[in-house]
Each structure stands twice: as structure tokens, then as C-alpha cells.
N, C-alpha and C positions, 0 to 999 in steps of 0.2 A: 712505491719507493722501497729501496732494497735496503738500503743504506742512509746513515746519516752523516755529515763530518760537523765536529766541532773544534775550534780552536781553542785551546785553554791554554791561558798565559799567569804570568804573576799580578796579580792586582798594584797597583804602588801604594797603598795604603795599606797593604797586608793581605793574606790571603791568595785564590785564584778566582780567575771569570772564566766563565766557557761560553761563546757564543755558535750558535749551528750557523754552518752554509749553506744559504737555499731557502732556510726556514727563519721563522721572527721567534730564535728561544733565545733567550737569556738567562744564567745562574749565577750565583757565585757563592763560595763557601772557604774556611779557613783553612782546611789542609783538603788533599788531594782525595782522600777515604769520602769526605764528607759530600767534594762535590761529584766524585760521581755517582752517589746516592740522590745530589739532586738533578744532576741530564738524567738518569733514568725518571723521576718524579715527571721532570717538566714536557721529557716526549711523551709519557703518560697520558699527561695533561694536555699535550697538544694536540695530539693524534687519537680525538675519541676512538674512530672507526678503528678496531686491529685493523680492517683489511687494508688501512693506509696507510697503518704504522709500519714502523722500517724494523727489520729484523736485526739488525746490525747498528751498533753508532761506536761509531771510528772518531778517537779522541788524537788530535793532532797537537804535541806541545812546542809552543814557541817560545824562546827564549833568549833576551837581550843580553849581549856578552859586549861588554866595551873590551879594545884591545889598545895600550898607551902606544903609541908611536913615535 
């Protein structure tokens, strides 16, 4: 795997989550510094083998925008 993708959104309770696609990682942390201190940690942690681990993780941000009508 060459690559990761994560989607990191606003938490509703505060904060951000990042979740990978493809993979079973989950984080979250209170500002954005923090958490991508922890997707580096958790693909650490996921991907004992380097040779599996992904060289790249592509952080994808979404963001809910109400628009009044």
C-alpha cells in the first residue's frame, strides 16, 4: 500500500475524528496539530511490518455548510 486516505471531519462534541478508508483506524484529537500527531501514531501502530506501511496518508477534510433557503 502506497497510500492511505483519511477523512477528518469536526467532531459535534468538539474537536476532530479521522477515520482511514480501507483500513479499521480510528482517532480523534482537539485541534488539527494534535490529530495528525495521532494518524501518524495509529498507522504506526497498525502497520507493524514497514513493508506494509503506506508511505503517504492523504488527510481528506469534510465539512458540513448549512445554506438558509
Amino acid at each position: 500500500m502506497d497510500e492511505i486516505i483519511f477523512v477528518v471531519e469536526e467532531a459535534p462534541e468538539g474537536g476532530y475524528s479521522a477515520r482511514a478508508l480501507g483500513a479499521p483506524i480510528f482517532t480523534e484529537a482537539d485541534d488539527l496539530e494534535l490529530l495528525q500527531n495521532e494518524i501518524r501514531d495509529a498507522v504506526l501502530c497498525h502497520f507493524d511490518d514497514e513493508a506494509e506501511r503506506p508511505h503517504i496518508v492523504r488527510l481528506h477534510y469534510v465539512r458540513d455548510e448549512l445554506l438558509a433557503v
